[in-house]
C-alpha positions in Angstrom: 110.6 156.4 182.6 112.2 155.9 179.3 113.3 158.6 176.9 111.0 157.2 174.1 108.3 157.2 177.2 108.9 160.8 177.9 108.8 161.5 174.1 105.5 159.6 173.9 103.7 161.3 176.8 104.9 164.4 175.8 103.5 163.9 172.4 100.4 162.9 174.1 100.1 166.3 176.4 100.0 168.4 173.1 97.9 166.5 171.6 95.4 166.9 174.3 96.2 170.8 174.8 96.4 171.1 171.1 99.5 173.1 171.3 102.3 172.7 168.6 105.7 170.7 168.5 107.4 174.1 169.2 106.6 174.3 172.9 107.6 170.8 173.5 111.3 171.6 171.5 111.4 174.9 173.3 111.0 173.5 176.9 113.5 170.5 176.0 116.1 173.0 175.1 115.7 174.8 178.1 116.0 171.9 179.9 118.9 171.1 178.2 120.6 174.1 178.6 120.6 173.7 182.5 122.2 171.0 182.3 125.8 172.1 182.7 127.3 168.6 182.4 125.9 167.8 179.4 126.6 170.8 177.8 130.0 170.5 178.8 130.0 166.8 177.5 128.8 167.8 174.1 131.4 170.7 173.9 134.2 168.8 174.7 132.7 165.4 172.2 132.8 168.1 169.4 136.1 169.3 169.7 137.6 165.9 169.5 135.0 164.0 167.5 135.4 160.0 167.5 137.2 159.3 163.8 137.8 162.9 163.3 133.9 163.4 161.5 132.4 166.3 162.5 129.3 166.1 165.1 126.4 168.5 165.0 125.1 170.8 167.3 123.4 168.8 169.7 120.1 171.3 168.8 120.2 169.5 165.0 121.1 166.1 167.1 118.0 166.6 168.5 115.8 166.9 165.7 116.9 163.5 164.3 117.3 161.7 167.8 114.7 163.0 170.4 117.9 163.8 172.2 120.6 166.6 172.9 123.4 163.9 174.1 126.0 163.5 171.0 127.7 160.5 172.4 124.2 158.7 172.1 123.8 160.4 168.6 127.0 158.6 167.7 126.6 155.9 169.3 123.1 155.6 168.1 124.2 156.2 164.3 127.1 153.3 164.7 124.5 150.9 165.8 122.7 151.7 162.1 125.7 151.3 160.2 126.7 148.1 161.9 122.9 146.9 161.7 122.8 147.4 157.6 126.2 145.5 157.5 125.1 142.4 159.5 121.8 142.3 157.1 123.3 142.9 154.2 125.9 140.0 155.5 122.7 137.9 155.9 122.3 137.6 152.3 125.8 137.3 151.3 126.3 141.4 150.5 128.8 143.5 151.4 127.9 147.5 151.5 130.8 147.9 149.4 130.0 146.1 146.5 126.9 148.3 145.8 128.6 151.1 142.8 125.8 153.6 144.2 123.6 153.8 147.6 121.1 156.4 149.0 121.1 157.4 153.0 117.2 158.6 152.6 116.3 160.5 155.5 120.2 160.8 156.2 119.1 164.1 158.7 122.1 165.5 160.3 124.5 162.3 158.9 123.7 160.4 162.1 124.7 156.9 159.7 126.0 158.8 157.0 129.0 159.7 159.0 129.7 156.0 159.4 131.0 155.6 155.9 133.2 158.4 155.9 135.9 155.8 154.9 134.2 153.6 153.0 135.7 152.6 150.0 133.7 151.7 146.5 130.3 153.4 146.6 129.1 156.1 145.6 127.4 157.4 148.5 124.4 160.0 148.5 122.2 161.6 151.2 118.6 162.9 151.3 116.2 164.8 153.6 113.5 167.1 153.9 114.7 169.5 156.8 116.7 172.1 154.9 118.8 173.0 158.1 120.0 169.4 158.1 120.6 169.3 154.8 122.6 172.6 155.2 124.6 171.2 157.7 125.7 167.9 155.9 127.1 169.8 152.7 129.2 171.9 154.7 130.7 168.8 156.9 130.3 165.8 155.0 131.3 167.2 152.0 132.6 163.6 150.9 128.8 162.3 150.1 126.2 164.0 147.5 123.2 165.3 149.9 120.0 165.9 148.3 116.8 168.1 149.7 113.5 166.2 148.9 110.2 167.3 149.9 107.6 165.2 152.4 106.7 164.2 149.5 107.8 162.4 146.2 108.8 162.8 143.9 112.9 163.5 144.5 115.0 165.1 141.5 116.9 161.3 141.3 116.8 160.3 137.7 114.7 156.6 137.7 117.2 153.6 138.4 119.3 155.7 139.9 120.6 153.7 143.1 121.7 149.6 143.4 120.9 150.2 147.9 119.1 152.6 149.3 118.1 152.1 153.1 116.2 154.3 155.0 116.1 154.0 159.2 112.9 155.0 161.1 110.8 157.3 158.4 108.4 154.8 157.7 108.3 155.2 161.7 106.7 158.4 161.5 104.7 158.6 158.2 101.0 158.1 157.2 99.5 155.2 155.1 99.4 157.0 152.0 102.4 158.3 152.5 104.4 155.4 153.2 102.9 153.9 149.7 103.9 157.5 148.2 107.6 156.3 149.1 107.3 152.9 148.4 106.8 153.7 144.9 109.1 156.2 144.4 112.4 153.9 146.0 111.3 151.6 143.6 111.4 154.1 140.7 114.8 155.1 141.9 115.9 151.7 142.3 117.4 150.1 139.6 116.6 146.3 138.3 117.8 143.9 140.8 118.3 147.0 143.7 117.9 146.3 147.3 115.8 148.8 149.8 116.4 148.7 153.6 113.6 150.2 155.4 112.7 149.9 159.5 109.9 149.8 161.3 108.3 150.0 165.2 107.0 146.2 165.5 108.3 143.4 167.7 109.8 145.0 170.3 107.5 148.2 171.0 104.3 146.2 171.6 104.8 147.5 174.7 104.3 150.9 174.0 101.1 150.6 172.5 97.6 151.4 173.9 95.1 147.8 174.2 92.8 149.5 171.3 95.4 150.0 169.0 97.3 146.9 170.1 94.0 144.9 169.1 94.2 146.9 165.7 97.9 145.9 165.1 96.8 142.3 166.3 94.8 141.8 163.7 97.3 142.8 161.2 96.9 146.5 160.6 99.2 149.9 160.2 98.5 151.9 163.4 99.2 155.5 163.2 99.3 157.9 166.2 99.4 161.8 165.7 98.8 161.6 162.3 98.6 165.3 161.8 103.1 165.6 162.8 103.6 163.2 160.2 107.0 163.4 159.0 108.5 164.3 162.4 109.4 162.2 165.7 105.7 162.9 166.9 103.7 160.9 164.8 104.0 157.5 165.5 103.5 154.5 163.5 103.7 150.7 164.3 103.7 147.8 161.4 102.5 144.0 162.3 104.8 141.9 159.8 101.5 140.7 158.0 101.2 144.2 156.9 104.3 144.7 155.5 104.6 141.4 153.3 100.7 142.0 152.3 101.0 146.3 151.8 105.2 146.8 151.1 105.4 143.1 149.3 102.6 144.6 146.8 105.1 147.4 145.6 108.6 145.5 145.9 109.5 142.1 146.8 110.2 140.8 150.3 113.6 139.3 150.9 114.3 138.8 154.5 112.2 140.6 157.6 114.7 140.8 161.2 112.8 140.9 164.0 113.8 143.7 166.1 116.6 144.6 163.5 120.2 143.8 164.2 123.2 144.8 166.4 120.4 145.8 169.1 118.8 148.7 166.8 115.4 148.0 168.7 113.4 148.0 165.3 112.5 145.8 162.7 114.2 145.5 159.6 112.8 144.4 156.1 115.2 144.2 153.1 113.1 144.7 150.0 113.8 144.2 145.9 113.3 145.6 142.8 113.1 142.7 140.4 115.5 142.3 137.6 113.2 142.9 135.0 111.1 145.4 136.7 111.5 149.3 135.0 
């Protein structure tokens, strides 16, 4: 069994027993904790951290990954920078030619730490778990991190941002919420500004029970464990007919990647603001 699958089924157990996301986060860190390898992995990993940018503690890793292993979180968060470059390349973009860009739902700088070097932007952060948050402002001190709420709106002035991408929140948020967001990036965006935003579709119909599979089918958002919704629990799934008739409502639809790039086992949607639109 998977990680994802262990997440899932674990998800499922306290839904049944009613208990809370605490229990399941306190028996993973127990479980991580007796594993001595790992732990001395992790230690070692954070003394010498690839590039010389600071890793977390693998308990903040966690939160933002499902797992305690920090060669996977950095692995994991290269595979996202690499995936927003070879979409952006798509369209004949470079991330550097963007004067301003937003890492929303940056958590513990999983991608963010990716651009330590970059050269031209300026690059900004934003998330709603104060400890992660916390954490980027004293490490990443190169990069303006934000604390929004669940949700909008955030403090950003309007047309505040030429890129904004944001990997795997829409993942784990509500219908109204997701519009909620929708409608605040483009607020945020300015004229002619591009939003990257991912989604479970084309490669996690295999995850999916047949009722809600029919449901997604037939072109609908499918939403399980509604009531986590902003954390890893709640999980949603987008058919692509959904997102160009829902997302392509609020912002225009410039090129959908099937399963994302550079293997980030998501779909990818790179959205607009149009030109004239305030």
């Amino acid at each position: 069994m998977s990680l994802l699958e262990l997440k899932r089924a674990a998800a499922r157990a306290l839904d049944v027993l009613g208990a809370t996301s605490t229990v399941y986060r306190s028996t993973a860190l127990l479980s991580y904790w007796r594993n001595h390898r790992l732990v001395e992995a992790n230690r070692a990993l954070r003394a010498h951290p690839p590039g010389g940018v600071a890793l977390p503690d693998p308990t903040l890793a966690f939160l933002v990954t499902g797992s305690f292993d920090l060669e996977f979180f950095h692995h994991n968060g290269a595979v996202g920078a690499a995936s927003i470059r070879e979409i952006l390349a798509s369209q004949q973009r470079s991330i550097e030619s963007f004067p301003t860009m937003l890492d929303f739902g940056c958590g513990c700088g999983r991608v963010l730490r990716h651009w330590q070097s970059l050269e031209g932007p300026r690059v900004c952060g934003s998330d709603y778990n104060p400890r992660l948050v916390d954490w980027c402002r004293a490490n990443l001190t190169r990069f303006d991190i934000g604390l929004n709420r669940l949700h909008p709106p955030m403090s950003a002035e309007s047309e505040s941002f030429d890129f904004i991408y944001t990997i795997s929140t829409f993942t784990h948020w509500t219908e109204p919420l997701q519009l909620e967001w929708l409608t605040e990036f483009r607020r945020i965006l300015k004229p002619g500004g591009l939003l990257l935003l991912t989604t479970h579709g084309a490669t996690r119909l295999h995850e999916m029970r047949h009722e809600d599979r029919l449901r997604y089918d037939a072109g609908n958002c499918v939403v399980r464990w509604a009531r986590y919704q902003g954390e890893n629990f709640c999980v949603t799934y987008h058919p692509e007919a959904y997102v160009r008739r829902v997302f392509g409502s609020v912002l225009d639809l410039v090129a959908y990647f099937p399963g994302g790039a550079k293997d980030a086992n998501q779909d990818a949607y790179l959205m607009s603001k149009p030109a004239g639109m305030h």
